[in-house]
PAVO-742887 format. One record per residue (C-alpha): residue number from 1; residue in one letter; x, y, z. Coordinates in steps of 0.5 Angstrom, whole numbers, plus 500, padded with zeros to 3 digits. Last residue first. Example, Ala and Ser with C-alpha at 12.3 -4.5 7.8 and 13.67 -1.06 7.14 Angstrom:
<sites>
+-----+---------+-----+-----+-----+
: num : residuo :  c1 :  c2 :  c3 :
+-----+---------+-----+-----+-----+
:   2 :       S : 527 : 498 : 514 :
:   1 :       A : 525 : 491 : 516 :
+-----+---------+-----+-----+-----+
</sites>
This chain:
<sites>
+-----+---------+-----+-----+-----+
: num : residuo :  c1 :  c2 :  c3 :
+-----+---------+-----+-----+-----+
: 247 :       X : 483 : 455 : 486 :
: 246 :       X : 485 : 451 : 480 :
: 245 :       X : 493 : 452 : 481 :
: 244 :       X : 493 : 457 : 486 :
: 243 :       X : 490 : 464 : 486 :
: 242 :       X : 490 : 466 : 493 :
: 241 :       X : 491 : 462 : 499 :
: 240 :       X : 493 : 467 : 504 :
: 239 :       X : 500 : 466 : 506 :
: 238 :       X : 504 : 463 : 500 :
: 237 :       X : 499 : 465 : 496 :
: 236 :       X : 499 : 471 : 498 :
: 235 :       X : 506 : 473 : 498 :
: 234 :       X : 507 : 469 : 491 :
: 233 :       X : 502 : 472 : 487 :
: 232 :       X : 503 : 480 : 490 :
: 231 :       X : 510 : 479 : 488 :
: 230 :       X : 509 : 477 : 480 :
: 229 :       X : 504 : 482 : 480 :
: 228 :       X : 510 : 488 : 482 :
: 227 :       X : 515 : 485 : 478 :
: 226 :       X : 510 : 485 : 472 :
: 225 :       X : 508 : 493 : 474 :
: 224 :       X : 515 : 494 : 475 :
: 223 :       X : 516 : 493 : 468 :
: 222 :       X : 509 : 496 : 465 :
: 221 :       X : 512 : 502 : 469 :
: 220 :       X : 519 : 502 : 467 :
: 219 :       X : 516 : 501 : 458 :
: 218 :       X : 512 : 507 : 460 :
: 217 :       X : 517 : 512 : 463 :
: 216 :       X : 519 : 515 : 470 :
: 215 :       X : 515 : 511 : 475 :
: 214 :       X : 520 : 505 : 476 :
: 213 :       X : 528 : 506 : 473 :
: 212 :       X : 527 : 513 : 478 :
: 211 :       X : 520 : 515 : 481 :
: 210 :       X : 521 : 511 : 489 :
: 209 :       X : 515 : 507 : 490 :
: 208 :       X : 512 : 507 : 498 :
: 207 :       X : 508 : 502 : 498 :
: 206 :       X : 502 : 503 : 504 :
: 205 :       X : 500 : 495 : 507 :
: 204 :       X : 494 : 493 : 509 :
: 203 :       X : 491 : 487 : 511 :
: 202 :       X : 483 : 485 : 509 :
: 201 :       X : 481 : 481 : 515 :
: 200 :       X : 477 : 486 : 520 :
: 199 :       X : 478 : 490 : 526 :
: 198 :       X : 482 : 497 : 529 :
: 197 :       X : 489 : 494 : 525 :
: 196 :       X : 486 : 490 : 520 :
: 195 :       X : 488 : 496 : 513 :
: 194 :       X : 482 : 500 : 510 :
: 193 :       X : 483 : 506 : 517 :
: 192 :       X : 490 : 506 : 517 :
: 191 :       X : 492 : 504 : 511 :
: 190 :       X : 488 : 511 : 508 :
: 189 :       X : 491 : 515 : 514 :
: 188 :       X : 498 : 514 : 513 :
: 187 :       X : 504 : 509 : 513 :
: 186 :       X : 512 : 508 : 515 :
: 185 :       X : 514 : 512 : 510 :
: 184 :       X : 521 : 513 : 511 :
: 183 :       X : 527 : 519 : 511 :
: 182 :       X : 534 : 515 : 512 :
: 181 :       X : 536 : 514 : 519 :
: 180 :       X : 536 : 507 : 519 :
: 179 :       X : 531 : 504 : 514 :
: 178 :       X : 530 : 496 : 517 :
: 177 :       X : 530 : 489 : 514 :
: 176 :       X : 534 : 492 : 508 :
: 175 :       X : 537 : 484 : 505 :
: 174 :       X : 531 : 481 : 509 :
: 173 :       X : 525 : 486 : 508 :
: 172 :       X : 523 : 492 : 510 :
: 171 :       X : 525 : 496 : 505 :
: 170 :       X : 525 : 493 : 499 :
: 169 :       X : 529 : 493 : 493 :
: 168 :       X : 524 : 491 : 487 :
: 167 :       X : 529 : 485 : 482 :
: 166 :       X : 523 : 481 : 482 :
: 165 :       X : 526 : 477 : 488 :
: 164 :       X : 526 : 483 : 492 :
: 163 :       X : 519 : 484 : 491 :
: 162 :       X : 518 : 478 : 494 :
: 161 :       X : 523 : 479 : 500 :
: 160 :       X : 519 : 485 : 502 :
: 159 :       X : 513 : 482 : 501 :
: 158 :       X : 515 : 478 : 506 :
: 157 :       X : 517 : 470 : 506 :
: 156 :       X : 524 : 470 : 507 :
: 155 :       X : 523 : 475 : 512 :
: 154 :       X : 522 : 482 : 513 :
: 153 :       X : 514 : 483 : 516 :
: 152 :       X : 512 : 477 : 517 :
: 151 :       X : 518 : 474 : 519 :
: 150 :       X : 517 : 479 : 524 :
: 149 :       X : 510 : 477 : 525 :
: 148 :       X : 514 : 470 : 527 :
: 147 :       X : 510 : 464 : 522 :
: 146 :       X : 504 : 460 : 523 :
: 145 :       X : 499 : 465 : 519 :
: 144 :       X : 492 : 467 : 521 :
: 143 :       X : 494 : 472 : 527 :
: 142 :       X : 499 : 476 : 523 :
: 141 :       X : 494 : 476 : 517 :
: 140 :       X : 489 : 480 : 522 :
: 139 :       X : 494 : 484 : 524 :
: 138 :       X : 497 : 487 : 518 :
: 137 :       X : 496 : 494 : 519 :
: 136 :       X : 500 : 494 : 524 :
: 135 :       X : 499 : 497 : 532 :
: 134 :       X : 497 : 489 : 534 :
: 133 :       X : 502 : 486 : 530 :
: 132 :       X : 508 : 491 : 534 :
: 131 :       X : 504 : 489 : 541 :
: 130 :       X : 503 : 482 : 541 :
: 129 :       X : 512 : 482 : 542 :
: 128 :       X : 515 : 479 : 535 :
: 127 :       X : 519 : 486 : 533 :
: 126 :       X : 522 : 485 : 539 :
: 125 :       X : 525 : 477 : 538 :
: 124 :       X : 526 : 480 : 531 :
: 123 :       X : 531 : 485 : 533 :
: 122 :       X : 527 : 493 : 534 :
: 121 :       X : 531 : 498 : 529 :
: 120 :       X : 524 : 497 : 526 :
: 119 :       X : 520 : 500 : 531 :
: 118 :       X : 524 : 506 : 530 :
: 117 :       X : 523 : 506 : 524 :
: 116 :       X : 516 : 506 : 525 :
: 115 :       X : 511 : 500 : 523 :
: 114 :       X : 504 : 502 : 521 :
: 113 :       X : 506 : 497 : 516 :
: 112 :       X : 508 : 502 : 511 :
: 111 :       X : 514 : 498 : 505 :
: 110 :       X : 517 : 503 : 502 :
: 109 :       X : 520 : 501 : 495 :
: 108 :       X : 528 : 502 : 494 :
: 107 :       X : 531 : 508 : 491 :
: 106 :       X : 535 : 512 : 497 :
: 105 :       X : 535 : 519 : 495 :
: 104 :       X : 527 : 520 : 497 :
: 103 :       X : 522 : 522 : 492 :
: 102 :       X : 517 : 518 : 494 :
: 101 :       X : 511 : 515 : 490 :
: 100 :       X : 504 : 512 : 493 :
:  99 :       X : 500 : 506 : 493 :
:  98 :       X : 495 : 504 : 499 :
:  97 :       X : 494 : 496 : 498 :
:  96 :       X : 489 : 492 : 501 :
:  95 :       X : 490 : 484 : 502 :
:  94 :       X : 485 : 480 : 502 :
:  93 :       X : 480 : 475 : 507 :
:  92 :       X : 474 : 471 : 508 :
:  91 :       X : 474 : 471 : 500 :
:  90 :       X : 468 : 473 : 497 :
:  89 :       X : 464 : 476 : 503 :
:  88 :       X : 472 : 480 : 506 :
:  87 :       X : 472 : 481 : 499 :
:  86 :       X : 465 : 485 : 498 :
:  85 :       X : 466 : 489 : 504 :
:  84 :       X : 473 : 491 : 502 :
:  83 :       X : 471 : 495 : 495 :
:  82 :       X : 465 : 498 : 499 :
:  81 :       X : 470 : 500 : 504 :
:  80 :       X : 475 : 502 : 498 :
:  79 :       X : 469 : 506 : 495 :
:  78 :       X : 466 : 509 : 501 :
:  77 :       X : 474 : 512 : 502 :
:  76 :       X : 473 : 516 : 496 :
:  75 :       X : 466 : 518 : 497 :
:  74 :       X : 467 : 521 : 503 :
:  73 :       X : 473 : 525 : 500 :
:  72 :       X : 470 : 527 : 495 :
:  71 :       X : 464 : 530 : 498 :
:  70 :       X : 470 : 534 : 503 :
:  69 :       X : 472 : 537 : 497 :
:  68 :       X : 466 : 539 : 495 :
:  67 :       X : 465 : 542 : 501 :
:  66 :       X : 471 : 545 : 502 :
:  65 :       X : 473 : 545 : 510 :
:  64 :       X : 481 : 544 : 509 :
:  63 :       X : 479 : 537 : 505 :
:  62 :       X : 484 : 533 : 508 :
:  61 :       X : 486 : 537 : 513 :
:  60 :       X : 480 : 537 : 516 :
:  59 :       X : 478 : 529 : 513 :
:  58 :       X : 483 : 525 : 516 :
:  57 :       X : 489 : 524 : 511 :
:  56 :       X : 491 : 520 : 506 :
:  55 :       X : 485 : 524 : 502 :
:  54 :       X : 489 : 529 : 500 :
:  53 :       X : 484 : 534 : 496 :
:  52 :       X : 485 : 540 : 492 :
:  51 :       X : 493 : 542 : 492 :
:  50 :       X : 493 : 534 : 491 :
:  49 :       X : 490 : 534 : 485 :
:  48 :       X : 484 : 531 : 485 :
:  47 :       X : 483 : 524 : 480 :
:  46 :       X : 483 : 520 : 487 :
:  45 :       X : 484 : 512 : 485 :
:  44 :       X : 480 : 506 : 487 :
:  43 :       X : 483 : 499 : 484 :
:  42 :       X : 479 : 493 : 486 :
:  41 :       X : 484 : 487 : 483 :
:  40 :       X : 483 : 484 : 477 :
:  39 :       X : 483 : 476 : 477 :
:  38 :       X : 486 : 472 : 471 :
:  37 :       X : 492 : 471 : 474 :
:  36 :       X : 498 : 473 : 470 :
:  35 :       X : 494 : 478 : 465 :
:  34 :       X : 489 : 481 : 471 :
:  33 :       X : 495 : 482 : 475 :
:  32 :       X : 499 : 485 : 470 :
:  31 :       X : 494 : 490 : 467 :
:  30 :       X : 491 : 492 : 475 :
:  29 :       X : 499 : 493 : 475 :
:  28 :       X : 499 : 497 : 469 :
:  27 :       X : 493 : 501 : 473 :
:  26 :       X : 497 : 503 : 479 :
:  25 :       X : 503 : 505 : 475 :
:  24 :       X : 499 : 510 : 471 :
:  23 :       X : 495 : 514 : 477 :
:  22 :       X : 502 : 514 : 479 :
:  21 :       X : 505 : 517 : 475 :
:  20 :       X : 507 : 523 : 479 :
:  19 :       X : 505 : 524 : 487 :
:  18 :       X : 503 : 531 : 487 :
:  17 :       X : 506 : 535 : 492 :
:  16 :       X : 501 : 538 : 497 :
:  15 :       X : 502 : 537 : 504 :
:  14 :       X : 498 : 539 : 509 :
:  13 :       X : 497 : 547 : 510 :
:  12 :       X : 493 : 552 : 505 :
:  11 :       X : 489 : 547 : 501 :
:  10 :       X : 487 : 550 : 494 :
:   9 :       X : 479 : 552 : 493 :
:   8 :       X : 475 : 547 : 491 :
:   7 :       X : 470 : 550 : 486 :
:   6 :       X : 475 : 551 : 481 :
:   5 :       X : 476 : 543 : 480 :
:   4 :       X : 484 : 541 : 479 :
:   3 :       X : 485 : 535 : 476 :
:   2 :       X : 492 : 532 : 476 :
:   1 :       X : 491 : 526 : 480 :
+-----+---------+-----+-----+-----+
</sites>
C-alpha cells in the first residue's frame, strides 16, 4: 500500500521497500478471475505503506509496538481468517494466494511453498519424503491428491507448469524446478500461518512477481492478470475440482 497514517510511526528494523503496483495487479487478477469463471475471489489487501506496517511478518516486527499499527495488523490477519472459514465451509477446501513483487535480476515469478532452496536442489525421490509436504504450506492438498508432492510442486501439473503454459516463467516448475544460487522467496509469515502447514484445507502458495513485462504498465498487468486466472483455473480444477463445466 502507499498510505502513510502520521499516528504510526516509521518502522526502524525489517524490511521497508514497498512492493509497487501490486495492489493494481491483485485487483486485475480478482477482474479476470471473475470474467473467466463467474466467481471472485476473497481479495484482502494491506493499504499501509510498508514503512508503517509489514504485515508479512509476525506482529513485533511487523508493527514495531505502535498500537494502531498493531491494530492493523490483527484486522488484516482476521480478514484472511475469516475469508478462509467461510471457503473451507462453502467449498471444503481452497487455495490461498499471498501476492508480492520482487526485484530480483532473474524475471520469472517465485512460487514459496515453504520450501527452501536448498530443499529444491533435493531430486523428486527426496522431495517426495513425509517431511518436505509435511513443512509446505501446501500440506493439506499434497494429502488429497494422487500425484508425488513433488509433481505437486514442479511437475506437469504444477502451478509452475500452469503459469508457464500461459507464457508466466516460473520457478519451481518443470522447465526451472529449482532456483540455484539465485535470490528466492521461498515464503513468509502470511503463507505460513493462512497456508495448511499447521492445520486446515486451504493450501498456500506466496507468488513472488517480477516488475518488468508483468507489473510495470496497465496493458502488462491485465495481461499477466488473464494469464494468472487461466493458470489458477487449470491448476484447481485439475487438483481441487473447482470451476468445471456446471460445477
Amino acid at each position: 500500500g502507499d498510505q502513510q497514517p502520521t499516528e504510526i510511526p516509521d518502522r526502524t528494523w525489517g524490511t521497508t521497500v514497498t512492493d509497487s503496483w501490486t495492489v493494481e495487479t491483485i485487483l486485475a487478477v480478482r477482474d479476470a478471475l471473475e470474467e473467466r469463471t463467474g466467481l471472485a475471489p476473497h481479495v484482502i489487501i494491506s493499504h499501509l505503506k510498508r514503512t508503517k506496517l509489514d504485515p508479512n511478518r509476525e506482529i513485533v516486527e511487523a508493527a514495531q509496538g505502535n498500537p494502531y499499527a498493531e491494530n492493523a495488523w490483527s484486522e488484516f490477519h482476521t480478514f484472511v481468517e475469516t475469508a478462509t472459514d467461510h471457503v473451507e465451509d462453502t467449498f471444503g477446501t481452497g487455495l490461498y494466494v499471498d501476492l508480492h513483487g520482487h526485484g530480483h535480476e532473474i524475471l520469472r515469478a517465485e512460487l514459496g511453498y515453504l520450501l527452501t532452496s536448498a530443499d529444491l536442489e533435493h531430486s523428486d525421490a527426496e522431495l517426495d519424503a513425509a517431511a518436505y509436504s509435511a513443512k509446505s504450506s501446501f500440506r493439506a492438498l499434497a494429502q488429497s491428491v494422487d500425484i508425488a508432492f513433488s509433481q505437486l510442486v514442479r511437475g506437469p501439473t504444477s502451478f509452475g507448469e500452469y503459469l508457464g503454459n500461459q507464457g508466466v516463467p516460473s520457478v519451481p516448475s518443470p522447465e526451472d524446478p529449482r532456483p540455484g544460487a539465485a535470490p528466492f522467496f521461498s515464503g513468509g509469515y502470511n503463507t505460513a500461518r493462512h497456508g495448511s502447514r499447521d492445520g486446515g484445507t486451504v493450501s498456500g502458495v506466496q507468488v513472488e512477481l517480477h516488475r518488468v513485462g508483468i507489473r510495470d504498465t496497465d496493458a502488462n498487468r491485465r495481461a499477466f492478470a488473464a494469464a494468472f486466472a487461466a493458470a489458477v483455473e487449470a491448476f484447481m480444477e485439475e487438483h481441487f475440482g473447482f470451476f468445471e463445466p456446471g460445477g
